[in-house]
Backbone of each chain as ProteinMPNN parsed JSONL, in Angstrom:
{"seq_chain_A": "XXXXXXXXXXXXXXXXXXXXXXXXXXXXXXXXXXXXXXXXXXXXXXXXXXXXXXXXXXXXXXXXXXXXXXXXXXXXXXXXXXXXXXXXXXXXXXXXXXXXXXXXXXXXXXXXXXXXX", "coords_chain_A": {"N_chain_A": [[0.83, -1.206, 0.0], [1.842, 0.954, 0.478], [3.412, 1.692, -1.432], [1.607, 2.008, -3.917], [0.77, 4.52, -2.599], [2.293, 6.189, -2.47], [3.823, 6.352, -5.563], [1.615, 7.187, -6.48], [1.032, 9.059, -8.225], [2.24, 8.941, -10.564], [1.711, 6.322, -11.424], [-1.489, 6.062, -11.772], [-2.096, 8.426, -12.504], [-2.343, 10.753, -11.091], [-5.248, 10.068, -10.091], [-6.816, 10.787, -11.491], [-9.552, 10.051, -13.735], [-8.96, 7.52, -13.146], [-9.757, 5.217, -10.654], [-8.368, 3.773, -7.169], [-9.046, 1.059, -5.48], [-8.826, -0.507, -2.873], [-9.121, -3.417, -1.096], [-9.791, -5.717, 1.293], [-10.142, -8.573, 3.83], [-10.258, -7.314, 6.149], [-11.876, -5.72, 9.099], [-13.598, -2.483, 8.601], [-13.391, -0.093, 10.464], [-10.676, -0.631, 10.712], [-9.131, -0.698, 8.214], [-9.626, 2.311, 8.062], [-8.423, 3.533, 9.934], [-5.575, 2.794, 9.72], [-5.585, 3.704, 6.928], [-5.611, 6.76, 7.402], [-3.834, 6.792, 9.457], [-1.227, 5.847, 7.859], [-1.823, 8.073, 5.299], [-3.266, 6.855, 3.303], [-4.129, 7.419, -0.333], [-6.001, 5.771, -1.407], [-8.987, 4.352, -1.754], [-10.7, 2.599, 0.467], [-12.572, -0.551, 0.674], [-14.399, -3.042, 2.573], [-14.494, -6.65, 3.178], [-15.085, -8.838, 4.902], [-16.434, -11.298, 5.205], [-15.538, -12.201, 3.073], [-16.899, -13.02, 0.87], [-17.112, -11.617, -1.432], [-14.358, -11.756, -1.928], [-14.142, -14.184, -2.567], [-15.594, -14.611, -4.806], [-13.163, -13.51, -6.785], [-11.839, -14.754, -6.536], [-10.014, -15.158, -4.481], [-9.727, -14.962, -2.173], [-8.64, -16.53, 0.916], [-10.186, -19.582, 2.59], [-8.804, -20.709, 4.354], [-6.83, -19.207, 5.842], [-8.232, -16.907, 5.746], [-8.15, -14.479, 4.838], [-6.915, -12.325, 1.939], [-5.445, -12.826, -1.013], [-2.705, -11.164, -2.761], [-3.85, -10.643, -5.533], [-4.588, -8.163, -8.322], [-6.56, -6.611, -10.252], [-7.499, -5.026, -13.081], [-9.678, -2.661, -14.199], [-11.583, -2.201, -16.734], [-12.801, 1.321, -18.428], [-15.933, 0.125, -19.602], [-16.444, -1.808, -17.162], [-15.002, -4.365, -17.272], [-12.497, -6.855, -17.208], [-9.508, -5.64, -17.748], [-6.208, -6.407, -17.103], [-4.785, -8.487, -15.467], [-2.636, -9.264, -12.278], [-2.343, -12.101, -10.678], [-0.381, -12.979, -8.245], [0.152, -9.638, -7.622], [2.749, -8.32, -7.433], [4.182, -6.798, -4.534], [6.989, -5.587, -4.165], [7.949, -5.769, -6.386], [9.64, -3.79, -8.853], [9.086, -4.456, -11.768], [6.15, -5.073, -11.663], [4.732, -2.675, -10.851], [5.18, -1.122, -13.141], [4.642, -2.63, -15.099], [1.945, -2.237, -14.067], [1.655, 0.442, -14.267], [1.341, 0.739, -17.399], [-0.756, -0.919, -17.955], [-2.789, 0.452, -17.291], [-2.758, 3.348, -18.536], [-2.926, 2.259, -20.975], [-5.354, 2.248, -21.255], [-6.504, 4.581, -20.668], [-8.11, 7.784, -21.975], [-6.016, 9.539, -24.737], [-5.147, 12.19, -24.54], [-5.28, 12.504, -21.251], [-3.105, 10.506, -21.153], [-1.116, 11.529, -22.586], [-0.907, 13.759, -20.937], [0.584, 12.849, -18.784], [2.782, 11.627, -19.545], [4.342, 13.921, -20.961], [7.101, 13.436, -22.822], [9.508, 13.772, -24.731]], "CA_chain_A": [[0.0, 0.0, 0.0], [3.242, 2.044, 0.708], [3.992, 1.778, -2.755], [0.397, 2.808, -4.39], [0.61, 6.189, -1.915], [3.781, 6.632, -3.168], [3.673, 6.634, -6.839], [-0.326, 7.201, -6.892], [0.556, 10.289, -9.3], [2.717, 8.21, -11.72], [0.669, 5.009, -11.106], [-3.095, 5.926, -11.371], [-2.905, 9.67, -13.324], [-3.304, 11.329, -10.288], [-6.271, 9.635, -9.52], [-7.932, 11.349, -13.147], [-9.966, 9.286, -14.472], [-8.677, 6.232, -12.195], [-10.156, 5.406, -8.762], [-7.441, 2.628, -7.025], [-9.93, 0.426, -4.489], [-7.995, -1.56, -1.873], [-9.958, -4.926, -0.391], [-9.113, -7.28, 2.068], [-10.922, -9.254, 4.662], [-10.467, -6.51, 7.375], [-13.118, -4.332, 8.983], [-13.363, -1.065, 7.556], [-12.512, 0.393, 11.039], [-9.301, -1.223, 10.765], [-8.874, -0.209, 7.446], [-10.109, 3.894, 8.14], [-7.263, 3.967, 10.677], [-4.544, 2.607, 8.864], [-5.375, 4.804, 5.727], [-5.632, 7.734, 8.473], [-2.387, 6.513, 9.996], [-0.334, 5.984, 6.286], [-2.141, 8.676, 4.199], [-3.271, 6.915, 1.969], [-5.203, 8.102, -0.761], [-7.344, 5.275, -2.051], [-10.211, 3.929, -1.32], [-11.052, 1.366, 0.88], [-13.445, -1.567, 0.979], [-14.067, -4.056, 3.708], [-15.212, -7.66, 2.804], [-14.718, -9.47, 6.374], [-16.652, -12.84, 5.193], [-14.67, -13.197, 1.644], [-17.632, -12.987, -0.288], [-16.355, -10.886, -2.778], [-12.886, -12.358, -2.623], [-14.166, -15.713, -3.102], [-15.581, -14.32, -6.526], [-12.759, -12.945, -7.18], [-10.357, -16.176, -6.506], [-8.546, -13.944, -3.679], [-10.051, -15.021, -0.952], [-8.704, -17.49, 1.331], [-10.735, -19.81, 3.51], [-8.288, -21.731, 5.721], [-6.362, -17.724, 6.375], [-9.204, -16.235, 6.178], [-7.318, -13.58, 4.307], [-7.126, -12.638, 0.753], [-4.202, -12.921, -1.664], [-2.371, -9.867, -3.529], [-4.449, -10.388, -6.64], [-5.176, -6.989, -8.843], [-7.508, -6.278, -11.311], [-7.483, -3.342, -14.015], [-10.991, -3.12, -14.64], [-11.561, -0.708, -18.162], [-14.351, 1.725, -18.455], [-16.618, -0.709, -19.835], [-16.636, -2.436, -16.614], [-14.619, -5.81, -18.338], [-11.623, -7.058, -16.592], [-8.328, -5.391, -18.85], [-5.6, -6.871, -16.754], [-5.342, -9.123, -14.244], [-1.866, -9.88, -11.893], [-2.013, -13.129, -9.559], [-0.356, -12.121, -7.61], [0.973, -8.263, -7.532], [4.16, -8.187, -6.254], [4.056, -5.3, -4.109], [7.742, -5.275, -4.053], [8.627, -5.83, -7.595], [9.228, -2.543, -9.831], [8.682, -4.322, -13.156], [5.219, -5.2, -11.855], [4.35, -1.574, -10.835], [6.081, -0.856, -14.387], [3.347, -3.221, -16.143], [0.343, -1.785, -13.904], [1.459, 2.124, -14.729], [1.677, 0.744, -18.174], [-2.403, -1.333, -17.843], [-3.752, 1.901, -17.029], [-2.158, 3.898, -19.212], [-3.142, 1.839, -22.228], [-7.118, 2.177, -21.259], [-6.756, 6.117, -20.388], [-7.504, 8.836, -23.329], [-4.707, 9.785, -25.222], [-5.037, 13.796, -23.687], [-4.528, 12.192, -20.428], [-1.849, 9.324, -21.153], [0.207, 12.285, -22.427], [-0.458, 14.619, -19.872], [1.393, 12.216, -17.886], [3.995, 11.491, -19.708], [4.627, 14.315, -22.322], [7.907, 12.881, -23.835], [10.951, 14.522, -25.152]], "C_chain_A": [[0.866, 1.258, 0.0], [3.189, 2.917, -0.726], [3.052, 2.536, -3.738], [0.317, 4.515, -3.641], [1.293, 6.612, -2.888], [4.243, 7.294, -4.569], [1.881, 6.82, -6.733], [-0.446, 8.507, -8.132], [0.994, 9.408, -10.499], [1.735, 7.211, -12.038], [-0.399, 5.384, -11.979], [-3.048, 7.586, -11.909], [-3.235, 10.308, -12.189], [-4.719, 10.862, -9.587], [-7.184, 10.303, -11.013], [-8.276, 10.423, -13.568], [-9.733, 7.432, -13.737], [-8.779, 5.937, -10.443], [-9.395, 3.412, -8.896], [-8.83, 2.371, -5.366], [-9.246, -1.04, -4.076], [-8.765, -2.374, -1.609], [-9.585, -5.681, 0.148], [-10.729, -7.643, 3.028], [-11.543, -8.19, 5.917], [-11.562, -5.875, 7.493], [-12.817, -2.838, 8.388], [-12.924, -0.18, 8.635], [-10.921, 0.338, 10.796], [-8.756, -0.064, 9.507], [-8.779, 1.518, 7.459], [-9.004, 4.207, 8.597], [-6.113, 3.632, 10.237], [-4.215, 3.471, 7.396], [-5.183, 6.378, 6.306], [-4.257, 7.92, 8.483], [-0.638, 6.819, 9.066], [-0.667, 7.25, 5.422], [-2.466, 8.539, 2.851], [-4.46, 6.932, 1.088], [-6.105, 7.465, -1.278], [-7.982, 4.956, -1.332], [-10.323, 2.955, -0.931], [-11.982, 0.54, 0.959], [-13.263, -3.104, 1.599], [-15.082, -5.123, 3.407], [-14.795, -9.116, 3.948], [-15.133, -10.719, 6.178], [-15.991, -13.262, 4.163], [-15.468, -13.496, 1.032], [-16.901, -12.436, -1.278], [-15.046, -11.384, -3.314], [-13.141, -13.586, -3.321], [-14.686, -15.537, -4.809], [-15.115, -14.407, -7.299], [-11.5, -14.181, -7.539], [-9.269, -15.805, -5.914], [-8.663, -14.515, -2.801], [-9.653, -17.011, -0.21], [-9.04, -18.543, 2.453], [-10.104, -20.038, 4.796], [-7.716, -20.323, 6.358], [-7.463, -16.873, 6.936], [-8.902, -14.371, 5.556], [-7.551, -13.518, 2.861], [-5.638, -12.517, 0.354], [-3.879, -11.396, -2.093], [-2.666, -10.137, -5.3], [-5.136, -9.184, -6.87], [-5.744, -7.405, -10.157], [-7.24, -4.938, -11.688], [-8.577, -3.749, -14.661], [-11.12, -1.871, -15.892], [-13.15, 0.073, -17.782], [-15.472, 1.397, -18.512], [-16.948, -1.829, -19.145], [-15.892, -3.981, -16.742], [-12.972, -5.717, -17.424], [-10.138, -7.028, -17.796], [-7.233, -6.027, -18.526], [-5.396, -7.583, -15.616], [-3.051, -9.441, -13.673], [-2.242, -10.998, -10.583], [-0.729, -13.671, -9.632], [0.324, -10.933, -8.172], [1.315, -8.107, -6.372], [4.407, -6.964, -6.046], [5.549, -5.036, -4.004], [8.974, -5.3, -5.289], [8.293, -4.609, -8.651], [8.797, -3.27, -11.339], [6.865, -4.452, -12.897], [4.411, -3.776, -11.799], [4.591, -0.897, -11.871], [4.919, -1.154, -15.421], [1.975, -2.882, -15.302], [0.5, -0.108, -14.316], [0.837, 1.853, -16.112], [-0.061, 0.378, -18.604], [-2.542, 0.105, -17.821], [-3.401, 3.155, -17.902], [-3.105, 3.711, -20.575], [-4.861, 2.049, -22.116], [-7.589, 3.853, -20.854], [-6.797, 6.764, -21.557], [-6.359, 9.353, -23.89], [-4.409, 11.312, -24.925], [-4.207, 12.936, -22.084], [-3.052, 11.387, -20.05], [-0.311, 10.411, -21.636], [0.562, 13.404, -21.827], [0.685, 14.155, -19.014], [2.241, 11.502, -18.509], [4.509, 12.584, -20.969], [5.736, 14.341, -23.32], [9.145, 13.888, -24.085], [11.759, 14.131, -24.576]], "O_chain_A": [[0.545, 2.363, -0.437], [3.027, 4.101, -1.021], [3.47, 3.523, -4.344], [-0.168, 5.489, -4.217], [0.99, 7.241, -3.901], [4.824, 8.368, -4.723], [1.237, 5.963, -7.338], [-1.451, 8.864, -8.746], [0.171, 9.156, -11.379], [0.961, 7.385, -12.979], [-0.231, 4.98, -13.13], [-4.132, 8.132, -11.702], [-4.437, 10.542, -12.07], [-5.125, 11.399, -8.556], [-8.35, 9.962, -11.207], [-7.391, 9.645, -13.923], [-10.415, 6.438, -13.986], [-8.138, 6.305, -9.459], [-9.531, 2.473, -9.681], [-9.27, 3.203, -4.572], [-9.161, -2.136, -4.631], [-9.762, -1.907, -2.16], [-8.92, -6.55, -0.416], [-11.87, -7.189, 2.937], [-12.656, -8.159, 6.442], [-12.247, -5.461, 6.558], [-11.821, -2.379, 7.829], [-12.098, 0.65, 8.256], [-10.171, 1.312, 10.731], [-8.196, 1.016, 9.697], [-7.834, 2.013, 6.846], [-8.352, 5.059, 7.993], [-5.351, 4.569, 10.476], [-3.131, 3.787, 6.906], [-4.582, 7.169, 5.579], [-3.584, 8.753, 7.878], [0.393, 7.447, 9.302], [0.283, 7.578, 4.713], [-2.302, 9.213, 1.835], [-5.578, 6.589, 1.472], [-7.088, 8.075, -1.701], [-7.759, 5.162, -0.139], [-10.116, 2.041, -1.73], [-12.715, 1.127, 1.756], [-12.45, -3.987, 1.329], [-16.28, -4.848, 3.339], [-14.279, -10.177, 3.598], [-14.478, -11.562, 6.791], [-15.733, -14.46, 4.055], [-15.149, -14.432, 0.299], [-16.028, -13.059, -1.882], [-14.647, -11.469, -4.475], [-12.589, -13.993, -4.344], [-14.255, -16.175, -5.77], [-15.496, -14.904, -8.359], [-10.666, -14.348, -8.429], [-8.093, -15.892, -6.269], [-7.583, -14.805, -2.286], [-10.073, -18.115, -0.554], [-8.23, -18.517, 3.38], [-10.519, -19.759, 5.921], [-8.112, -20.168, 7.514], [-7.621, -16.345, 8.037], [-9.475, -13.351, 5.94], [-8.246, -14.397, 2.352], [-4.752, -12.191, 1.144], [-4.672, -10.495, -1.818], [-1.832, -9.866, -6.164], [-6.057, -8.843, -6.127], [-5.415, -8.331, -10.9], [-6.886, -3.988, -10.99], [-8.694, -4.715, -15.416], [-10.686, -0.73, -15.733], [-14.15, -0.329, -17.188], [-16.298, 1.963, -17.796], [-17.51, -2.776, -19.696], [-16.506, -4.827, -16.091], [-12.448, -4.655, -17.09], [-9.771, -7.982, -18.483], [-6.774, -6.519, -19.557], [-5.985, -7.137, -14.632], [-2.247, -9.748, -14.554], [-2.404, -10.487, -9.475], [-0.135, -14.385, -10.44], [1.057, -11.101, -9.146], [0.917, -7.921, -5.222], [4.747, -6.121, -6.876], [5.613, -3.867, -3.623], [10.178, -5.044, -5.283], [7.199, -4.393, -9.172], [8.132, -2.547, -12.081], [6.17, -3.995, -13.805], [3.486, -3.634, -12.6], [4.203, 0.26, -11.711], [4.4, -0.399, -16.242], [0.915, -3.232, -15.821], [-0.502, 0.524, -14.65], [-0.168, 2.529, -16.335], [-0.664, 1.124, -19.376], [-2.186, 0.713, -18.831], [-4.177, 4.081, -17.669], [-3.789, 4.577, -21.119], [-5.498, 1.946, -23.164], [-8.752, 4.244, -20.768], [-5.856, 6.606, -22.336], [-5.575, 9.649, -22.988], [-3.236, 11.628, -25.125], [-2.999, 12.814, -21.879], [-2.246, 11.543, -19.132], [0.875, 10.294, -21.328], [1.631, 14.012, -21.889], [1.575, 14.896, -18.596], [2.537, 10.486, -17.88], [5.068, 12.065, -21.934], [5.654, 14.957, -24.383], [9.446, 14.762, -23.272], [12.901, 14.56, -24.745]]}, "seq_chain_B": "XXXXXXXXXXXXXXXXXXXXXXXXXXXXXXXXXXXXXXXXXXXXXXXXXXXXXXXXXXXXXXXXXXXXXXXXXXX", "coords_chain_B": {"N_chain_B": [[11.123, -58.229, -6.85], [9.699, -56.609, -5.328], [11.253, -54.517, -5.131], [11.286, -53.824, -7.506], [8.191, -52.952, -7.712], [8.444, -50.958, -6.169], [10.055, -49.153, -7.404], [8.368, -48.497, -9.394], [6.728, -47.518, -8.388], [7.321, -45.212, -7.78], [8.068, -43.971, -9.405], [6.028, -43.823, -10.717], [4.661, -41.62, -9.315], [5.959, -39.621, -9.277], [5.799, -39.178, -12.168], [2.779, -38.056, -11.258], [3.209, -35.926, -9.953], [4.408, -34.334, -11.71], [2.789, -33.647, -13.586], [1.03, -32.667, -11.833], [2.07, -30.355, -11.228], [1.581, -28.605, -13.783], [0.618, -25.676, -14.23], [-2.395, -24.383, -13.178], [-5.261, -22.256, -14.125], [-5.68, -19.619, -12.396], [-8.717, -19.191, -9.793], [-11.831, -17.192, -10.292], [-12.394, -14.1, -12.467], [-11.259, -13.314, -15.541], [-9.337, -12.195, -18.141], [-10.982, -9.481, -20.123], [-14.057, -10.701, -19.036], [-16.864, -9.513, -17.541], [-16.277, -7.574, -14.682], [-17.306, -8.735, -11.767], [-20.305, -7.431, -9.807], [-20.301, -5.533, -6.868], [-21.04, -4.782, -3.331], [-19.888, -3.011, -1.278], [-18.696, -2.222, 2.614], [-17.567, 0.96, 2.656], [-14.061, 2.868, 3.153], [-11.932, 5.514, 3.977], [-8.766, 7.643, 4.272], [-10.44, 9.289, 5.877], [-12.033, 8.691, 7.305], [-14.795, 6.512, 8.164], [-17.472, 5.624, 5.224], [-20.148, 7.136, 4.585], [-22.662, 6.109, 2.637], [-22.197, 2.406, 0.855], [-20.282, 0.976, -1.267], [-20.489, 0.795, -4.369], [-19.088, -1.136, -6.936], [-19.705, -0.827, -9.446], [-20.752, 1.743, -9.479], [-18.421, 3.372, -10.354], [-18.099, 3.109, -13.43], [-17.244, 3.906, -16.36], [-14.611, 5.212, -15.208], [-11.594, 3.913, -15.433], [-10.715, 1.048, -13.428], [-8.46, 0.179, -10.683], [-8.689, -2.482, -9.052], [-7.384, -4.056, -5.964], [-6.444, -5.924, -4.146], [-5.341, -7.277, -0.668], [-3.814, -8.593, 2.011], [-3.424, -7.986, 4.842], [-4.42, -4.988, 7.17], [-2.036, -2.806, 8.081], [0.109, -4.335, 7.075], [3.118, -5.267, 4.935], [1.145, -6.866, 3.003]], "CA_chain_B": [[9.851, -57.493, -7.204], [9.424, -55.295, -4.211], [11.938, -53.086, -5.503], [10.969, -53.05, -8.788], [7.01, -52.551, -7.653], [8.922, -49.489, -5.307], [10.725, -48.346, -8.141], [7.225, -48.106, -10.499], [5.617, -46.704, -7.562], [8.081, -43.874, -7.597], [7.92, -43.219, -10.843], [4.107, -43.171, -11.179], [4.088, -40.417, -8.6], [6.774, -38.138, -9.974], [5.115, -38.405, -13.286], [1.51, -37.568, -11.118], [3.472, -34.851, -9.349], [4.794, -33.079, -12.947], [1.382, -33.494, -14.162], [-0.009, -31.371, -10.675], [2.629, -29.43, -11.153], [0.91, -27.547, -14.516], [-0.053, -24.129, -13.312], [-3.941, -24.604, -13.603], [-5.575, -20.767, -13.969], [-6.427, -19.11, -10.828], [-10.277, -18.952, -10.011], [-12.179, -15.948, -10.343], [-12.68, -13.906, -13.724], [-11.003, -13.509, -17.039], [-9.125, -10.977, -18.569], [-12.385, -9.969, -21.083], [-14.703, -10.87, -18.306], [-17.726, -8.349, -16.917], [-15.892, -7.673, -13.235], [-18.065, -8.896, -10.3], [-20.207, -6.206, -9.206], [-20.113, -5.667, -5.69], [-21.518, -3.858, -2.715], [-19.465, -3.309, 0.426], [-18.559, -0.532, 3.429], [-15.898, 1.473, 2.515], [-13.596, 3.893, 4.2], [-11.012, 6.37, 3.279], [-7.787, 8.293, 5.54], [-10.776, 10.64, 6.846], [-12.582, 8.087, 7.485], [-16.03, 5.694, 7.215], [-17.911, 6.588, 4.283], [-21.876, 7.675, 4.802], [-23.331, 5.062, 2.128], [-21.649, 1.328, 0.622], [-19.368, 1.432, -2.326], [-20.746, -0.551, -5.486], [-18.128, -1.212, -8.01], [-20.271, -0.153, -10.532], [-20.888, 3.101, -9.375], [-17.204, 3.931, -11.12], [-18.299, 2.794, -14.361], [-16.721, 5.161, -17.102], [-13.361, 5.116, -14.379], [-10.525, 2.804, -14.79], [-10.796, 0.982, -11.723], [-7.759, -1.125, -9.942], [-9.134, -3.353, -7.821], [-6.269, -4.455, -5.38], [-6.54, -7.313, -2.804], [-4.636, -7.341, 0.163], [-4.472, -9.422, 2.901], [-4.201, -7.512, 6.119], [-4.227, -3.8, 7.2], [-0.585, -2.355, 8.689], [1.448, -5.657, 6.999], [2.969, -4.804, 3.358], [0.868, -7.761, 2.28]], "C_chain_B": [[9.237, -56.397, -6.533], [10.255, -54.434, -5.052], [11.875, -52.947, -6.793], [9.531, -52.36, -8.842], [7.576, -51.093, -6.683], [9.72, -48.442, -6.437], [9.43, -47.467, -9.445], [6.452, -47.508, -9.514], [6.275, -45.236, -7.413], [7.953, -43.152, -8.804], [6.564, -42.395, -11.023], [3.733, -41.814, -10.04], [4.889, -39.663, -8.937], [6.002, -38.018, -10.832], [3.434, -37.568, -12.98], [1.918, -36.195, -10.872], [3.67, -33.549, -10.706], [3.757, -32.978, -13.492], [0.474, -32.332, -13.028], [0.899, -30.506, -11.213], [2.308, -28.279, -12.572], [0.322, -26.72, -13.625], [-1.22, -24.056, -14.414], [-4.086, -22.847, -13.189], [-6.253, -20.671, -12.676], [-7.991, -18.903, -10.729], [-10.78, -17.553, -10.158], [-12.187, -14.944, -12.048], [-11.623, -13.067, -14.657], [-10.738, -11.954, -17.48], [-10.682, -10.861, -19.754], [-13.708, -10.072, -20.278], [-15.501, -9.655, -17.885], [-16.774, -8.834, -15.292], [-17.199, -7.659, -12.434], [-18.481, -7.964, -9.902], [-20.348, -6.479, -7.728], [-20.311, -4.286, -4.869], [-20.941, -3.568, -1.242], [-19.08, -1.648, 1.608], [-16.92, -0.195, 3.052], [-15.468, 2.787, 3.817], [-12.394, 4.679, 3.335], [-9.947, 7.032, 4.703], [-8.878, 8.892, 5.926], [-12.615, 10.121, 7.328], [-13.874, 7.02, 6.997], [-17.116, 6.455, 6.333], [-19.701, 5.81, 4.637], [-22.577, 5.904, 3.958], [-21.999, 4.04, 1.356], [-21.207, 1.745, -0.348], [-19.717, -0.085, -3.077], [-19.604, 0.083, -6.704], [-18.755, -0.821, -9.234], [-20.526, 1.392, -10.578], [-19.466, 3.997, -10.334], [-16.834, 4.008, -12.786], [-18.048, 3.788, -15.45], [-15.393, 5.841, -16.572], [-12.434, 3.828, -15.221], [-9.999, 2.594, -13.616], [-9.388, -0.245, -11.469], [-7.766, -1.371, -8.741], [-7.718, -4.298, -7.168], [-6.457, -5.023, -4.54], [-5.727, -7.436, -1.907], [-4.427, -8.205, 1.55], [-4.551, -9.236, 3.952], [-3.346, -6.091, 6.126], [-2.557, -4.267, 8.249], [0.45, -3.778, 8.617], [2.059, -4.676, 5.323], [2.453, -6.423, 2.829], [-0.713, -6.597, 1.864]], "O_chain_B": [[8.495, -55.52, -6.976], [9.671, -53.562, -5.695], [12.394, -51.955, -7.305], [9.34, -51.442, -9.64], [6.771, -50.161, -6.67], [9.908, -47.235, -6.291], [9.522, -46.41, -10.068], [5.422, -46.943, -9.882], [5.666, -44.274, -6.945], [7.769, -41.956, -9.03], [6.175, -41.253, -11.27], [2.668, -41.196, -10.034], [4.379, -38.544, -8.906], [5.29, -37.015, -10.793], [2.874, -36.826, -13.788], [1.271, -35.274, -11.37], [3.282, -32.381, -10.724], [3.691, -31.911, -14.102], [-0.388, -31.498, -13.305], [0.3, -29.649, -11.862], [2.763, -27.141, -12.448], [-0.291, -26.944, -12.582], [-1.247, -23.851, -15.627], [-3.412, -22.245, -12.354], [-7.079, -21.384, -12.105], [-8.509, -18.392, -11.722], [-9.895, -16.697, -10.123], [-11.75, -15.731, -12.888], [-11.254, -11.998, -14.17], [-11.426, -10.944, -17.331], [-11.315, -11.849, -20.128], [-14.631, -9.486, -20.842], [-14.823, -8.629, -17.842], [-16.625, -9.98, -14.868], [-18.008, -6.732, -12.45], [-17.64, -7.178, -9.467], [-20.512, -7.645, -7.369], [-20.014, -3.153, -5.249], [-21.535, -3.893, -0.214], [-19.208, -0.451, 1.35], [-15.803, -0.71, 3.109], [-16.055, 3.322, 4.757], [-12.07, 4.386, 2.184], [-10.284, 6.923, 5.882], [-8.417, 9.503, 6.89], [-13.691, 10.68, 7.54], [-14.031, 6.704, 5.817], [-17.561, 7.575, 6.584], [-20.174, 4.688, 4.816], [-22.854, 4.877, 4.577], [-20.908, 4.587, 1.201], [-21.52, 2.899, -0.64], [-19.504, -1.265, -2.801], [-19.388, 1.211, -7.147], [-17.978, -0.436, -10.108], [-20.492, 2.09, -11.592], [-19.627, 5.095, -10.867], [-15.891, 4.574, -13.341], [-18.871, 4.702, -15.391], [-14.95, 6.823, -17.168], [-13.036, 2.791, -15.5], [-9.255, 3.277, -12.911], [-9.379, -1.347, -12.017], [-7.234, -0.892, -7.739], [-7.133, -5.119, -7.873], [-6.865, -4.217, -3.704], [-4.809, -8.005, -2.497], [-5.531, -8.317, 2.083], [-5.403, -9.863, 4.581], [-2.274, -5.849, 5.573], [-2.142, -5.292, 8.79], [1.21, -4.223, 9.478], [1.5, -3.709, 4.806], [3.293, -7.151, 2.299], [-1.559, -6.971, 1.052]]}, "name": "protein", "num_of_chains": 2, "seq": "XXXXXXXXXXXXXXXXXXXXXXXXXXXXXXXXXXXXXXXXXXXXXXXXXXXXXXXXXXXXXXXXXXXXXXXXXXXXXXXXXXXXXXXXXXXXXXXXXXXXXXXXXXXXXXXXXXXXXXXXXXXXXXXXXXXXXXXXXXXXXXXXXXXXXXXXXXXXXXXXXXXXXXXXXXXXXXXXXXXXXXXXXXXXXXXX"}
């Protein structure tokens, strides 16, 4: 989560056009105070039974926890990229999610944020 | 014969084991796939938010949905 604060301008456009939505098992207290605590700027959602993870193929029963599986969902609601897992500590993967989001952003914005030369 | 029925019993489970060992696709949905909509409580640094957060509500966003597995770890 460090890492998403961190780069969240490079990453995610500023947040233009891209809303980043965290999920785990935890309560959403938990979660409020830790984003409080860190600063960080996305959005949280709290799925404490693993419904949603189990959907998702994140969620794990015997932990009770979910995995570090991301989704890059496109405008059109449709799942554009998927990492199982995202390695929160590997730059090429933060390299290939700037790069997902990028490729599904307007071409005004994609070169606001990077205008080249 | 024991050790040749121990030697075919070894075998037949390495070759079961390289056969598990294909990386079968993870469950859950498909690059291409409509994403799961979903309705849950959210929160933000400034805290819990008034009404639930449906994943659809972002629709016309590029959304990355990120999974984690517990608050204050880097998992």
């Amino acid at each position: 989560m460090e890492a998403y604060r961190d780069q969240y301008a490079t990453l995610f456009n500023n947040g233009r056009g891209v809303v980043v939505i965290a999920i785990s098992a935890d309560a959403d207290t938990m979660q409020a105070a830790w984003a409080r605590e860190s600063g960080f700027p996305m959005l949280f959602v709290s799925d404490p039974d693993g419904t949603v993870g189990t959907v998702y193929g994140a969620f794990n029963p015997n932990s009770r926890t979910d995995d570090r599986s991301l989704f890059v969902i496109d405008q059109n609601g449709r799942i554009a990229h998927t990492f199982r897992p995202f390695r929160a500590l590997a730059a090429p993967d933060y390299q290939a999610l700037g790069e997902a989001v990028t490729r599904l952003l307007p071409p005004a914005a994609s070169e606001e944020r990077d205008p080249g030369g | 014969m024991r050790k040749n029925f121990l030697t075919v019993a070894l075998l037949a489970g390495l070759a079961g084991g390289a056969a598990a060992q294909q990386p079968a696709d993870p469950p859950g949905p498909k690059v291409g796939d409509m994403a799961p909509d979903f309705s849950l409580s959210g929160a933000t640094r400034y805290g819990l938010l008034q009404e639930p957060v449906r994943l659809s509500q972002y629709r016309g966003e590029v959304i990355v949905l990120a999974f984690f597995s517990r608050a204050r770890t880097r998992g």
